[in-house]
C-alpha positions as CSV (number, residue, x, y, z in Angstrom):
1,X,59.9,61.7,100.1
2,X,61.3,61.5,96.7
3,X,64.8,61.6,95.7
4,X,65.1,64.5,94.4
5,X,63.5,65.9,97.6
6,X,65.7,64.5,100.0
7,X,69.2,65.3,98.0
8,X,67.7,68.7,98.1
9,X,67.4,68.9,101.6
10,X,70.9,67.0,102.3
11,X,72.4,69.2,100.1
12,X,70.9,72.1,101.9
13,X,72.1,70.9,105.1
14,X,75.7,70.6,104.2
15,X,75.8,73.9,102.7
16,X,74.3,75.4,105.8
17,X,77.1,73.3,107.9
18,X,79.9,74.1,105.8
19,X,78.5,77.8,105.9
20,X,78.5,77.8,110.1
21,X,81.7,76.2,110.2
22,X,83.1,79.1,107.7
23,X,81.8,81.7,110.2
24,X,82.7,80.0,113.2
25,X,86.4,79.2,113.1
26,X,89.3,81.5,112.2
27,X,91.2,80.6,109.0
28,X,94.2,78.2,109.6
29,X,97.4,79.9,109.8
30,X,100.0,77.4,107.3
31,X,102.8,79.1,109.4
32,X,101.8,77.5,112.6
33,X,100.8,74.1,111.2
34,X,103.0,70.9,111.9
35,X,104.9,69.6,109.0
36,X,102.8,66.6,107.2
37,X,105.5,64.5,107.3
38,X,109.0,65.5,109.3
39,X,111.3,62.7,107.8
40,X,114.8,63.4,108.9
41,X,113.6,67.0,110.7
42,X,114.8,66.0,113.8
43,X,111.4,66.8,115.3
44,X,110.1,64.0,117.6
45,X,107.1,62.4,117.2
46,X,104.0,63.3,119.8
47,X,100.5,62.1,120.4
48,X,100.7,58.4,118.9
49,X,101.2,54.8,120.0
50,X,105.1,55.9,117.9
51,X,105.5,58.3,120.4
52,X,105.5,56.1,123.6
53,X,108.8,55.0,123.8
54,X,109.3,51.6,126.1
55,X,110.7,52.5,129.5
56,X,113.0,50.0,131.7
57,X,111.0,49.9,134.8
């Protein structure tokens, strides 16, 4: 296969992924998203190696 070829055809299968993915999801909602960074928000943090807090067993 050439170059030209196979950019064509990797080109072609990203479209057609970014196209499924387009008519698969719903569009995010901003509203319901978390904040990117929540310095001072008083929101905990959740879901990282931050969030687990030592415990006095």
């Amino acid at each position: 296969m050439t170059r030209r070829v196979t950019m064509a055809v990797t080109a072609a299968l990203v479209a057609a992924l970014i196209a499924f993915d387009l008519a698969a999801s719903a569009s995010p909602n901003p509203f319901q998203a978390p904040p990117l960074l929540a310095l001072g928000s008083g929101q905990a943090a959740s879901g990282a190696h931050c969030a687990a807090l030592p415990t006095a067993d």
